[in-house]
C-alpha atoms as a printed R data frame, in Angstrom:
    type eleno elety resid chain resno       x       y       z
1   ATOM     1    CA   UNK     A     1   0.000   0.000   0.000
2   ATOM     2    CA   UNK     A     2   1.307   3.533  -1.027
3   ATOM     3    CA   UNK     A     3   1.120   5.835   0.954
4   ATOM     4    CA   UNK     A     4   0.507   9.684   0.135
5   ATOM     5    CA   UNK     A     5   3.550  11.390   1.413
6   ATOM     6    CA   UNK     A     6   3.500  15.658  -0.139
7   ATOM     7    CA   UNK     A     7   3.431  17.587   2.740
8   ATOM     8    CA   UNK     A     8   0.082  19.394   3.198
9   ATOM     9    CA   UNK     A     9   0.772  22.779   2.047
10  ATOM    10    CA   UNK     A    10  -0.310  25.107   4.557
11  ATOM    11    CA   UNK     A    11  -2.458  28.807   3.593
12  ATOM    12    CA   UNK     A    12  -0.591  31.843   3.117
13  ATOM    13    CA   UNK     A    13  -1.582  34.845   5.237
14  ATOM    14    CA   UNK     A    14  -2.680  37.712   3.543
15  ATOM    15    CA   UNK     A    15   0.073  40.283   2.954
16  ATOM    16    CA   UNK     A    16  -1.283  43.819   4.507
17  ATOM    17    CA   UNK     A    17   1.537  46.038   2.755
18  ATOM    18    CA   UNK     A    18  -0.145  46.570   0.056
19  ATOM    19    CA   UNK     A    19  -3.392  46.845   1.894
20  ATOM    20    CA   UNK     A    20  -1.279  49.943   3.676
21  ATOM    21    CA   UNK     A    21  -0.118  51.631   0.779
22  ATOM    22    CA   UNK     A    22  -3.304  51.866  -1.008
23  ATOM    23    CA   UNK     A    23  -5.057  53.298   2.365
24  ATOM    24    CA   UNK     A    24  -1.688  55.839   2.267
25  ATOM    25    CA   UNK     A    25  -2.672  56.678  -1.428
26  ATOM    26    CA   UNK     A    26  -6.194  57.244  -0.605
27  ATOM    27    CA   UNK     A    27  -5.724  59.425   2.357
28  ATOM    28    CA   UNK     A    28  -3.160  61.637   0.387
29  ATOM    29    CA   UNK     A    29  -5.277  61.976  -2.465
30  ATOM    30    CA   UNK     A    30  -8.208  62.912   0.358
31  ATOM    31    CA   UNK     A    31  -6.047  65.765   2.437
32  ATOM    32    CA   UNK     A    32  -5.028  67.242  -1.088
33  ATOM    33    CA   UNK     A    33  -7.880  67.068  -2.718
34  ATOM    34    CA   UNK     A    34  -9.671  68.584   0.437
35  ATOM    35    CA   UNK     A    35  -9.831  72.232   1.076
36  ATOM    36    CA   UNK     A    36  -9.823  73.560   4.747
37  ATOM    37    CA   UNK     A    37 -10.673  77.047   3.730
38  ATOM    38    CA   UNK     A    38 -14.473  77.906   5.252
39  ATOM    39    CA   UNK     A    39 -16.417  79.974   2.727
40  ATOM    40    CA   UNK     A    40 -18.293  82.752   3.916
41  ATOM    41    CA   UNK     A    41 -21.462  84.788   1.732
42  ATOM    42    CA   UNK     A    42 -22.122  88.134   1.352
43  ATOM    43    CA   UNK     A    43 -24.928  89.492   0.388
44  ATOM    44    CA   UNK     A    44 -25.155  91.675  -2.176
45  ATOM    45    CA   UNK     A    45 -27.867  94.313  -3.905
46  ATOM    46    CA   UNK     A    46 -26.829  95.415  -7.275
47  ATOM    47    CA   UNK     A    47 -28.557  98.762  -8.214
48  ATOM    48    CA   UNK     A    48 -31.065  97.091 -10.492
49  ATOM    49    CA   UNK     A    49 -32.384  94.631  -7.587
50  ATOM    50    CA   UNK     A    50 -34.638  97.372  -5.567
51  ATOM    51    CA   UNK     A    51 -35.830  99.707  -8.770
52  ATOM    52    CA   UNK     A    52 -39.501 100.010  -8.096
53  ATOM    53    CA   UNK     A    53 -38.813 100.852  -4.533
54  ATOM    54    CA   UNK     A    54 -37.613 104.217  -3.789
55  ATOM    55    CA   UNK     A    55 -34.150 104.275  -2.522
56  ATOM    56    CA   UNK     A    56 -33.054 104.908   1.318
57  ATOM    57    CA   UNK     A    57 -30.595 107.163   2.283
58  ATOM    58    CA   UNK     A    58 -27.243 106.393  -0.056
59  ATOM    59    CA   UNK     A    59 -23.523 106.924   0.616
60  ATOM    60    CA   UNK     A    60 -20.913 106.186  -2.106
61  ATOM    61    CA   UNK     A    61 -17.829 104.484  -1.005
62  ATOM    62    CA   UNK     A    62 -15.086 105.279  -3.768
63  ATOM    63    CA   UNK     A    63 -12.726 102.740  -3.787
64  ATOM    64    CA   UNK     A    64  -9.799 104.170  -4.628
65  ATOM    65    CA   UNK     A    65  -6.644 101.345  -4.441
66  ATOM    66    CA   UNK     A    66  -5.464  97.904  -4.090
67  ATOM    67    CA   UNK     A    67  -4.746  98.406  -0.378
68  ATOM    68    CA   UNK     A    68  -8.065  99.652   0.616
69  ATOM    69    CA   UNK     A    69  -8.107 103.455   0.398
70  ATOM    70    CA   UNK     A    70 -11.455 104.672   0.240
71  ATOM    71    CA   UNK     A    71 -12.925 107.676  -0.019
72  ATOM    72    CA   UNK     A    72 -16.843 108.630   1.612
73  ATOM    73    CA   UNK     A    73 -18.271 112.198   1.533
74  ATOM    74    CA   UNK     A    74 -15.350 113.587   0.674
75  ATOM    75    CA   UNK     A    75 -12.995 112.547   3.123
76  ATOM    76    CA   UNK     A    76 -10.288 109.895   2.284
77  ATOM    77    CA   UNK     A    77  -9.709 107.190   4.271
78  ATOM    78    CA   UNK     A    78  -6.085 105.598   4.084
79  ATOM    79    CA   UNK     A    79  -7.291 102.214   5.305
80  ATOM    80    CA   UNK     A    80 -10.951 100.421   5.785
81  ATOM    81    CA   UNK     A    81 -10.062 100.301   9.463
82  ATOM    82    CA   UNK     A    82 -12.436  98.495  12.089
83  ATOM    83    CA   UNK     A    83 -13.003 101.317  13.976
84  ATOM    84    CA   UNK     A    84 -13.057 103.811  11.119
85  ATOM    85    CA   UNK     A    85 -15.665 101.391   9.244
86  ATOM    86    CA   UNK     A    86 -18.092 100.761  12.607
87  ATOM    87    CA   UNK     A    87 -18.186 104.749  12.970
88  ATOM    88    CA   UNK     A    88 -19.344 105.651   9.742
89  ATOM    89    CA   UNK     A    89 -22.391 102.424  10.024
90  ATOM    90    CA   UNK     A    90 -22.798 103.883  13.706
91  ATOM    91    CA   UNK     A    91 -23.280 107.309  12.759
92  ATOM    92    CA   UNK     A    92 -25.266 106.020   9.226
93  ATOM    93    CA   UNK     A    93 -27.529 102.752  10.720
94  ATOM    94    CA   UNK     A    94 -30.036 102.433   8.048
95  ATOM    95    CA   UNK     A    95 -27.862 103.627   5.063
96  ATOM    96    CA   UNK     A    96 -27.240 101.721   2.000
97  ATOM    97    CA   UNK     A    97 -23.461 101.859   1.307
98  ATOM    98    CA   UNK     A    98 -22.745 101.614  -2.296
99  ATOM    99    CA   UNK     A    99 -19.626 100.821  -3.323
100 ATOM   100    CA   UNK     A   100 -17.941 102.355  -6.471
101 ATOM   101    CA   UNK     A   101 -14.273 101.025  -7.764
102 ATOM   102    CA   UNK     A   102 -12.298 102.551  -9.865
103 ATOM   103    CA   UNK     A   103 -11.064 100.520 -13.011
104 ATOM   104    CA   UNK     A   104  -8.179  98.370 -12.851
105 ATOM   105    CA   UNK     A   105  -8.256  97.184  -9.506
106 ATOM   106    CA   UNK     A   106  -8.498  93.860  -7.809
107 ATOM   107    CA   UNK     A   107 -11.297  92.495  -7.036
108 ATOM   108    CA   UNK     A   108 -10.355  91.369  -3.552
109 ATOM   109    CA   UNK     A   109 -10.434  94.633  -2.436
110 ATOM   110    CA   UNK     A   110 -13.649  95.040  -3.259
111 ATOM   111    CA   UNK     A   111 -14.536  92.091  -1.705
112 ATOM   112    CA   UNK     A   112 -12.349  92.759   1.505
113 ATOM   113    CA   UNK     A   113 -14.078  95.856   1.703
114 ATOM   114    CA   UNK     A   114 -17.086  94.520   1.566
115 ATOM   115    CA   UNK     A   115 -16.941  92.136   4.441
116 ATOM   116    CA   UNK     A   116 -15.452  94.417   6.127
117 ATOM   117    CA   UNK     A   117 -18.549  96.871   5.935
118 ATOM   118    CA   UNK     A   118 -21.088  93.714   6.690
119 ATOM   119    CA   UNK     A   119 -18.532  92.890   9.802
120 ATOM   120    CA   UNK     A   120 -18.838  96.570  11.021
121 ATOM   121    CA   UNK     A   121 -22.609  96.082  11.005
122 ATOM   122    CA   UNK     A   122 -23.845  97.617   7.777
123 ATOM   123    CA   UNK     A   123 -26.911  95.751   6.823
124 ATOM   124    CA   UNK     A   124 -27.089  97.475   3.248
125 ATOM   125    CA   UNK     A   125 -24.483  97.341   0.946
126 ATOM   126    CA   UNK     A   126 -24.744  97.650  -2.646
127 ATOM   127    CA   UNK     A   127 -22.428  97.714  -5.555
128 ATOM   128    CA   UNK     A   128 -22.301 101.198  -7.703
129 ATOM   129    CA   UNK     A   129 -21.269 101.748 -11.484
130 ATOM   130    CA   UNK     A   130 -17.783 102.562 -12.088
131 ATOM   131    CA   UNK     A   131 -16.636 105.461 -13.602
């Protein structure tokens, strides 16, 4: 009698490295891919929203440069300032403050000085024709 004499060939384990580097892929491509910036909305009247109704009092905000000079009634501000900004919506609660650039600049300073007018507390801000 004959006897069956291969050794009984045991399982291999799964290998986990490459288990690992596709979970190391996938988490880079995640964090990269991702973006942790948090996005924030103004909100904005152009002059053609509120044409049937009559308009409230307006101020023009002339944006004048890249680094936020303005000028309002006249007087020139260097910098949209915190303090500066919260006086003028203080002193003007129920104003609509329109905002008028001049051509060629940025548009992040418009938009910087537009939150900066909502964060000061103006509830009306509008955007004005340029020149």
């Amino acid at each position: 009698m004959q006897l069956d004499s291969t050794p009984v060939r045991r399982a291999k384990g799964i290998s986990l490295t490459p288990l690992i580097d596709v979970v190391f892929i996938l988490l880079l491509f995640f964090m990269l891919s991702s973006t942790f910036i948090t996005w924030r909305e103004l909100n904005v009247a152009s002059p053609a929203d509120n044409s049937d109704q009559p308009p409230k009092d307006l101020q023009v905000i002339r944006l004048t440069s890249n680094q936020g000079h303005f000028e309002l009634g006249g007087r020139v501000y260097a910098d949209a300032s915190k303090d500066d900004l919260a006086a003028l919506v203080a002193a003007n609660p129920d104003t609509v403050f329109a905002i008028q650039a001049d051509a060629g600049l940025h548009t992040q300073a418009l938009i910087t000085l537009l939150d900066r007018l909502k964060n000061a507390g103006a509830a009306h801000v509008s955007l004005a024709e340029g020149r």
